[in-house]
N, C-alpha and C positions, 0 to 999 in steps of 0.2 A: 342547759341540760341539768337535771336535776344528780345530788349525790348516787341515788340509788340509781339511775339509770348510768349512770359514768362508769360504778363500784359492777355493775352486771355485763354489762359490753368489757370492761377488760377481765370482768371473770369468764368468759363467755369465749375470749379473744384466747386465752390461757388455755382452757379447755381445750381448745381444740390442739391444742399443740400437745399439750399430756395425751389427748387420747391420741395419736396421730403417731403412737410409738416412741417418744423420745425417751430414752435412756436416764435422763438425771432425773434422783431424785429431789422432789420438793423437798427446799430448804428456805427457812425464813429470813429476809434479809435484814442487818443490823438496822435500827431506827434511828433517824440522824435524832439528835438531840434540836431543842428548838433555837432559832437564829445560827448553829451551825454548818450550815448549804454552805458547801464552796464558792466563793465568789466569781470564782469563772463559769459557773452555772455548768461545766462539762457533764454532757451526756453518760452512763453509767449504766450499763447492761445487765441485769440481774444474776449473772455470772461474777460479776467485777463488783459488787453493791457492797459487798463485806457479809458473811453468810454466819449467819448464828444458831445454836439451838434451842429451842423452845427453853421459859423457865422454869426449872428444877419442879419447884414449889409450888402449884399450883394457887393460884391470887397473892402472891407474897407480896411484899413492898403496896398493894393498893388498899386505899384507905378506906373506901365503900366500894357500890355493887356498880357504880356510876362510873366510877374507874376502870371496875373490872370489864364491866363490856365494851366500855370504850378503846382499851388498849387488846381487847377481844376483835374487834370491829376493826383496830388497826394489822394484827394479826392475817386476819380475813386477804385482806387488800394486800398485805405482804405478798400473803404467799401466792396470790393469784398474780403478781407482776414478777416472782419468784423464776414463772413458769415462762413470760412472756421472753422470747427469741429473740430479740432485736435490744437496740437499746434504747431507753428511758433515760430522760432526764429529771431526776430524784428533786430535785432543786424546786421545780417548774409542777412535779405532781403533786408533792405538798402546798404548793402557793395556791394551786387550781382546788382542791379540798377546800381551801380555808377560804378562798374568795366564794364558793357555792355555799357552804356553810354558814360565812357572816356576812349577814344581809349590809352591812355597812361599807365592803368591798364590792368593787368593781369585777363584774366575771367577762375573761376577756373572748370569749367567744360565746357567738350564740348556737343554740341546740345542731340547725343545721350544719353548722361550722364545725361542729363537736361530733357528729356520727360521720361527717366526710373524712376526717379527719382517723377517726377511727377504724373507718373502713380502708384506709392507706395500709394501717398498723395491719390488721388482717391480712390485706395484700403482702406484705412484708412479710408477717411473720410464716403464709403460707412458702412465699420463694425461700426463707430461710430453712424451714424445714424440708424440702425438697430436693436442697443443695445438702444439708446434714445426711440426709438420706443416701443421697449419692457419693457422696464422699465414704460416707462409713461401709457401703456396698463392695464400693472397689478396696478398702482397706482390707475388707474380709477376704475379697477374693484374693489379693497382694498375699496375707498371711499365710493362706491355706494353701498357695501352690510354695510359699517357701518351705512350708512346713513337710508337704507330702514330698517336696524334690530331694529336701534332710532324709525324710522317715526310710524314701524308698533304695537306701545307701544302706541299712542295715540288713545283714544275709536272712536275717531270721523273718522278717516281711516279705509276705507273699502277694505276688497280683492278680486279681482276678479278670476276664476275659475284658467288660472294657473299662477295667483302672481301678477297682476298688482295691484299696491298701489292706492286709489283714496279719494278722501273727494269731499262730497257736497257743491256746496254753492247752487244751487237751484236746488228741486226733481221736476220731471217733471210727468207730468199725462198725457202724449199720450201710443203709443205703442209702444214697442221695438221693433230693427229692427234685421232681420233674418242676416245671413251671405251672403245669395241671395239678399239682398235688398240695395235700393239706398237710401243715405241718403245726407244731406244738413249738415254742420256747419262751424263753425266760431272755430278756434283756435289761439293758440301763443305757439309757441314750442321753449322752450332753455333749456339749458347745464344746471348742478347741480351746475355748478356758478355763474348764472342766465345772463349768454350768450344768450340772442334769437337770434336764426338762421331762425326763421318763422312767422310772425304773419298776419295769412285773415283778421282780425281787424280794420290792418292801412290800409288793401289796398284797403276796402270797399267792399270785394270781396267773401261769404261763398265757401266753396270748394261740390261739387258735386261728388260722387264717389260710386262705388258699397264697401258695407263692405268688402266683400273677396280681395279686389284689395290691399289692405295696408299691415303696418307690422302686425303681430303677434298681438302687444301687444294692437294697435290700436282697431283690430276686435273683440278681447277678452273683454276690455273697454267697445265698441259700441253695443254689446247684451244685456251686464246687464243694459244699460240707457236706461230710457223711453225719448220720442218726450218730448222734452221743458226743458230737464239737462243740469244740466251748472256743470264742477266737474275741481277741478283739480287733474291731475295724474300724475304718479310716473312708468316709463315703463323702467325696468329693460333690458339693452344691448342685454341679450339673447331672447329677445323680439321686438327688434328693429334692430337694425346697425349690433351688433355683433361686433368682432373682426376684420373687416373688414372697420367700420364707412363709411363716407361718406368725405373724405378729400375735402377741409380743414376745412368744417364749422362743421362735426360732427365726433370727434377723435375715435379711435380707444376703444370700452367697453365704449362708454357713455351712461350713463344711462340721457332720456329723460324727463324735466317736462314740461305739456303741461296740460293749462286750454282750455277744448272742452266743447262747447256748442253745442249741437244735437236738431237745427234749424227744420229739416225737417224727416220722415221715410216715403219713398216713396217704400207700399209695393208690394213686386211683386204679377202682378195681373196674376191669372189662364188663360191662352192662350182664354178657353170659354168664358169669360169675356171681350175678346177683340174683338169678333166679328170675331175669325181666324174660316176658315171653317171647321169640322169636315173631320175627316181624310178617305180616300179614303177606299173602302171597303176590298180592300185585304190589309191595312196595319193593319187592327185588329188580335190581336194573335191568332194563332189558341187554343182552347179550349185544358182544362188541363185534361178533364175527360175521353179522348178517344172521345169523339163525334166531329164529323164532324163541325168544324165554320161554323157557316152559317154568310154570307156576309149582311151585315148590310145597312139598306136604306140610302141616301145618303139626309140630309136634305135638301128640296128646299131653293132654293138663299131667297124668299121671307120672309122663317119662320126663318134667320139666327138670334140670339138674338143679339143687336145693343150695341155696346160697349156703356160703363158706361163713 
């Protein structure tokens, strides 16, 4: 198997694990110096490799352009095994470079050897990320019921009908808005580690929406406020994202805390109130009592009552 097909399968292999949600960021792993491999050849994770930052100075220390993309090229390869899940044996990737590189070495595997081989790593690296997944899942969920069983010990936190956490800062005197209704506000939505992934706030922008349109825990919230609340809330996963989340800004069982201000309750107005015209004479039901419906006069255009 040729360099660049080796250098692309484990950038390839990397990839998928970055896009796949994992949490750490790419970091460049330290470059051993040459003949210093540990003699025990031990396998070495890209987590455990020793992790350094890029250098300051852009091309410093290299003497030409030969240098530069060379230790460019060795960059490359860093950081795409940076990313790889599993562990690597640093020892063993260097020697495997240098045996494909110099024709005077011996390469110890052939091509098919080399993508079976690689497709193990795939297989692995997908089990590992699917255990990280699940693990970090239940650690969310762990968090958030400790956190709301803490929160809901303070007097000033209130419950809403099924479980949203919430505290005042300003009680509003308009009216509550129905599940049918349209409301106006302003919020800032982040993580229980005070991550914001939202805020209408900065963008000068209230949000407009029918209550029923949102999650759960949202529409639950938006009944028990009156028009002019300001609160902040505590919306437990199974109320929001779920186990499912929203990658990669809302993980998997996060539980949501969002200060909402309910700006506006724009109540839904009865169709008669809108000036819609009374309904044609055969669409009235017919009568429960046995008696014949009788067909209902159809109000003239002129007498229609004129919206509000």
């Amino acid at each position: 198997m040729s360099f660049v097909r080796l250098f692309s399968a484990i950038s390839v292999c990397a990839a998928m694990v970055a896009c796949g949600g994992s949490q750490k960021p790419a970091v460049d792993p330290a470059a051993p110096a040459a003949g210093s491999a540990p003699a025990d050849s031990a396998a070495v994770s890209a987590e455990a490799s020793g992790a350094k930052a890029s250098v300051a100075v852009p091309g410093a220390g290299f003497a030409n352009k030969t240098d530069r993309y060379s230790y460019a090229l060795g960059m490359d390869l860093g950081k795409a095994i940076a990313n790889v899940n599993a562990p690597v044996n640093m020892m063993l990737l260097m020697s495997a470079i240098q045996d494909v590189v110099d024709s005077n070495r011996k390469v110890l595997m052939d091509d098919s050897t080399a993508e079976s081989a690689l497709q193990d790593l795939l297989l692995l690296m997908q089990q590992n990320k699917e255990a990280d997944a699940k693990a970090a899942a239940q650690k969310a969920l762990d968090e958030q019921n400790k956190f709301l069983e803490k929160n809901k010990q303070d007097p000033t936190v209130k419950l809403t009908p099924k479980g949203v956490q919430y505290k005042v800062i300003t009680e509003g005197t308009g009216i509550s808005p129905k599940a049918s209704d349209k409301v106006q506000v302003h919020y800032v939505g982040a993580l229980l580690d005070g991550t914001e992934f939202d805020n209408s706030v900065k963008r000068g922008e209230p949000l407009e929406f029918p209550v029923n349109a949102v999650i759960a825990g949202w529409q639950d919230l938006l009944q028990v406020l009156k028009e002019g609340s300001k609160v902040k809330a505590w919306i437990p996963s199974d109320l929001a994202y779920g186990e499912a989340g929203v990658p990669p800004m809302i993980p998997a069982n996060a539980m949501l805390v969002f200060e909402v201000e309910l700006l506006k309750v724009f109540a839904e107005v009865p169709p008669a109130e809108e000036g819609v015209a009374a309904p044609a004479a055969e669409a009235v039901p017919a009568a429960t009592d046995g008696a014949a419906a009788q067909p209902a006069e159809t109000a003239p255009a002129a007498e229609a009552k004129p919206a509000k």
